[in-house]
N, CA, C and O of each residue as an XYZ file, in Angstrom:
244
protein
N     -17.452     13.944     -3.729
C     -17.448     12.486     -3.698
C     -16.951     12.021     -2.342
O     -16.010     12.540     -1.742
N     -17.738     10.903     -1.880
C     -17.538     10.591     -0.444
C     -15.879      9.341     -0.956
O     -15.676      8.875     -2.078
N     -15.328      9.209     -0.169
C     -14.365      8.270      0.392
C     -14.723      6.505      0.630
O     -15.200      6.539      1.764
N     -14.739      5.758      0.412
C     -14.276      4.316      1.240
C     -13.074      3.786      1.386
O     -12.365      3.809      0.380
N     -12.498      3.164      2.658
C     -11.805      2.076      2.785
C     -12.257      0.692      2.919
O     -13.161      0.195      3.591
N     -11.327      0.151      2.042
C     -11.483     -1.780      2.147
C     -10.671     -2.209      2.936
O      -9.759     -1.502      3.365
N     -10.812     -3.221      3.218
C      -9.235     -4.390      3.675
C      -9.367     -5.891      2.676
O      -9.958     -6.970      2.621
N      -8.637     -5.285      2.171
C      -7.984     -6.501      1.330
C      -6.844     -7.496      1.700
O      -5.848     -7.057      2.274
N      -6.931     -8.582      1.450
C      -6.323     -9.502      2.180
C      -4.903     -9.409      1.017
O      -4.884     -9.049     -0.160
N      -3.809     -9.889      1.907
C      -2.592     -9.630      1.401
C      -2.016    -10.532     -0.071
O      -1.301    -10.325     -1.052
N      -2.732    -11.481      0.440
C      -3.044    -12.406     -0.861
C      -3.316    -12.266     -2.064
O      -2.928    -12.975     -2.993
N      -4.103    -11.201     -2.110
C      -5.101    -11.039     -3.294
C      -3.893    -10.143     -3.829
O      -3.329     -9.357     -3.068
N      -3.474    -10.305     -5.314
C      -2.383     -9.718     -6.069
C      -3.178     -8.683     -6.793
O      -3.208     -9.016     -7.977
N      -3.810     -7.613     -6.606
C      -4.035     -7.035     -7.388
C      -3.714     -5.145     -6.589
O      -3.755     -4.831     -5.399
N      -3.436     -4.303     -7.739
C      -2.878     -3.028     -6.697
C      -4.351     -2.206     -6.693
O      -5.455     -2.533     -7.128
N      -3.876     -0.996     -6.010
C      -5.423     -0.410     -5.635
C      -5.781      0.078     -6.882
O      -6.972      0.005     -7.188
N      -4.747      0.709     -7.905
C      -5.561      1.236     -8.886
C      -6.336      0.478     -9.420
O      -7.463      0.822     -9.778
N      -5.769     -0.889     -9.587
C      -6.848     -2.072    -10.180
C      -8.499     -2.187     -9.174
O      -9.636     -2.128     -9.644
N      -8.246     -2.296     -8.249
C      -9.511     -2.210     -7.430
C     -10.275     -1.038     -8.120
O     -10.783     -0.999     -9.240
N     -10.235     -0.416     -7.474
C     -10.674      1.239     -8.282
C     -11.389      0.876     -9.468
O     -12.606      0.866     -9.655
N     -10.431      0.575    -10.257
C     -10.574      0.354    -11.925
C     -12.042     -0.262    -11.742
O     -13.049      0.444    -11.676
N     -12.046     -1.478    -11.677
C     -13.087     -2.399    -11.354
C     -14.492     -2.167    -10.966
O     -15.554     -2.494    -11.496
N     -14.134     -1.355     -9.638
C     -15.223     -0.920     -9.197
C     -15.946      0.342     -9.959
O     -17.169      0.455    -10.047
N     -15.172      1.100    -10.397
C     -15.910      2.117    -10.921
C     -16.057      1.683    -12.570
O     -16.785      2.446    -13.206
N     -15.769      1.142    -12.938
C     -15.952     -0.095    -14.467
C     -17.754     -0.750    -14.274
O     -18.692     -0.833    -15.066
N     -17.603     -1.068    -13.006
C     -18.745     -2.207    -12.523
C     -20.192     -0.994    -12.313
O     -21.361     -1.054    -12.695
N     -19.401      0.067    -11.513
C     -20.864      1.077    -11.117
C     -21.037      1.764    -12.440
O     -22.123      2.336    -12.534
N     -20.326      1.849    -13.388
C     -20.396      2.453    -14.844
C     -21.061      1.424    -15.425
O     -22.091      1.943    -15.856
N     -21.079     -0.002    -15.750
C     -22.124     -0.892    -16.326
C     -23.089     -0.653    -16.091
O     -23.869     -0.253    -16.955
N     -23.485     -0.826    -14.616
C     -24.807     -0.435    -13.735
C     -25.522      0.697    -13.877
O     -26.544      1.000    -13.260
N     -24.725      1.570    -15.054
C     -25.398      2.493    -14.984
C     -25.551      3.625    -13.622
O     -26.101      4.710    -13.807
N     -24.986      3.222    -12.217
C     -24.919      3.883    -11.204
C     -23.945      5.136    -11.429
O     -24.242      6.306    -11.190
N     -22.842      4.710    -11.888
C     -22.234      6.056    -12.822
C     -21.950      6.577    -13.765
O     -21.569      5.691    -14.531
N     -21.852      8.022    -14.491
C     -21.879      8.041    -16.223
C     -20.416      8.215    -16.446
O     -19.797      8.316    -15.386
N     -19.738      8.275    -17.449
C     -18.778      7.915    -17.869
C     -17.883      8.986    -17.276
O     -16.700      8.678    -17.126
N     -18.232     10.059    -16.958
C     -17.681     11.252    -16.199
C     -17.198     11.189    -14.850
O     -16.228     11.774    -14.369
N     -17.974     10.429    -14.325
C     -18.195     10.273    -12.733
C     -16.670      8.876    -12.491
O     -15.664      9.007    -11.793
N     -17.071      7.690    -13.352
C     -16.385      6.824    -13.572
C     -14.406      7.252    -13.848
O     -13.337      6.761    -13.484
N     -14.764      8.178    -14.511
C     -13.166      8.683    -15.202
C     -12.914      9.860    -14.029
O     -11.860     10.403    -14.362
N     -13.328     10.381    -13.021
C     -13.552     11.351    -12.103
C     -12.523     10.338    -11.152
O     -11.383     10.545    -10.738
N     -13.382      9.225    -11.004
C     -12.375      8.561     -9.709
C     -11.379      7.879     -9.942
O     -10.857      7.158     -9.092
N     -11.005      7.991    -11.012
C      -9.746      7.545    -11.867
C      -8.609      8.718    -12.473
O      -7.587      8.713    -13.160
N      -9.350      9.566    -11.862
C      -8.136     10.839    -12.263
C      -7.563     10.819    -13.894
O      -6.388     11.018    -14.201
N      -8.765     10.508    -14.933
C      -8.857      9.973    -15.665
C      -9.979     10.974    -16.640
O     -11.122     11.237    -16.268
N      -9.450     11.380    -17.764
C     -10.581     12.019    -18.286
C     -11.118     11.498    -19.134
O     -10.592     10.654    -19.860
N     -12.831     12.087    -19.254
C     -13.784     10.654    -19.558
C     -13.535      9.671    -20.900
O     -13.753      8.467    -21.035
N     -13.060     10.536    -21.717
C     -12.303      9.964    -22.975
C     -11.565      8.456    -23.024
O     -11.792      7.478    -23.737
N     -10.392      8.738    -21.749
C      -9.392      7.940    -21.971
C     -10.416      6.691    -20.986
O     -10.373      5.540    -21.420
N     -11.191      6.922    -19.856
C     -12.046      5.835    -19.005
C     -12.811      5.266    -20.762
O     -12.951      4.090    -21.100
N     -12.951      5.721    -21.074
C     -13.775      4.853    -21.876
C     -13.378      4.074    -22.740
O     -13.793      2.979    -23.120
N     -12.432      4.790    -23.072
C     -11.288      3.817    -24.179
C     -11.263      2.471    -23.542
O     -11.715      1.388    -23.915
N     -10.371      2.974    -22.084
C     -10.049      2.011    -21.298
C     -10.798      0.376    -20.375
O     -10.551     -0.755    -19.957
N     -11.945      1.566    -20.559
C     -13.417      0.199    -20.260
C     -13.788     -0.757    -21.421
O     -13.927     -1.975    -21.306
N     -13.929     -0.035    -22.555
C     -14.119     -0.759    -23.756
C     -12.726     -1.488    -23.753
O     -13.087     -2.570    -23.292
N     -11.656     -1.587    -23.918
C     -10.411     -2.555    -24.370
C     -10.225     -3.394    -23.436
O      -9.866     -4.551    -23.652
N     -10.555     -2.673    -21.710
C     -10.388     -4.349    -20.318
C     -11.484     -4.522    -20.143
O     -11.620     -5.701    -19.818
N     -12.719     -3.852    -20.173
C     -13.821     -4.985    -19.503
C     -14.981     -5.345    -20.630
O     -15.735     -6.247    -20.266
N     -15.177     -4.932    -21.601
C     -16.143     -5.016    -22.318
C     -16.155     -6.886    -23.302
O     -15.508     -7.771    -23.862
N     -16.919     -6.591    -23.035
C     -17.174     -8.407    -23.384
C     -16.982     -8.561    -24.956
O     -17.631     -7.969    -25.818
N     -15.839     -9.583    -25.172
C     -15.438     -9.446    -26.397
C     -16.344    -10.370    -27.625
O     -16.729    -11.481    -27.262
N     -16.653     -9.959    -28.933
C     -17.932    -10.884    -29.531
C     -17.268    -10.995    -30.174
O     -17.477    -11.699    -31.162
């Protein structure tokens, strides 16, 4: 897995794991990553990423 850096402005209250979270939450919707890949960059095994996607980002009905 390749690397990026951001610059985030100092403002913005959120910590990197949250970034992270997000982004690999967002490329996991997209289908760009499978739930493995997603819980991979979260040091996170795929189990607990999924738990974790379903309870913060999944759209509640």
């Amino acid at each position: 897995m390749r690397k990026i850096q951001l610059k985030i402005p100092d403002e913005v209250d959120l910590k990197d794991y949250d970034f992270s979270m997000i982004i690999a939450s967002k490329l996991y919707e997209d289908g760009k990553f499978s739930s493995g890949q997603a819980a991979e960059t979260q040091r996170r095994k795929e189990f607990n990423f999924n738990k974790l996607f379903l309870c913060a980002f999944a759209p509640l009905r």
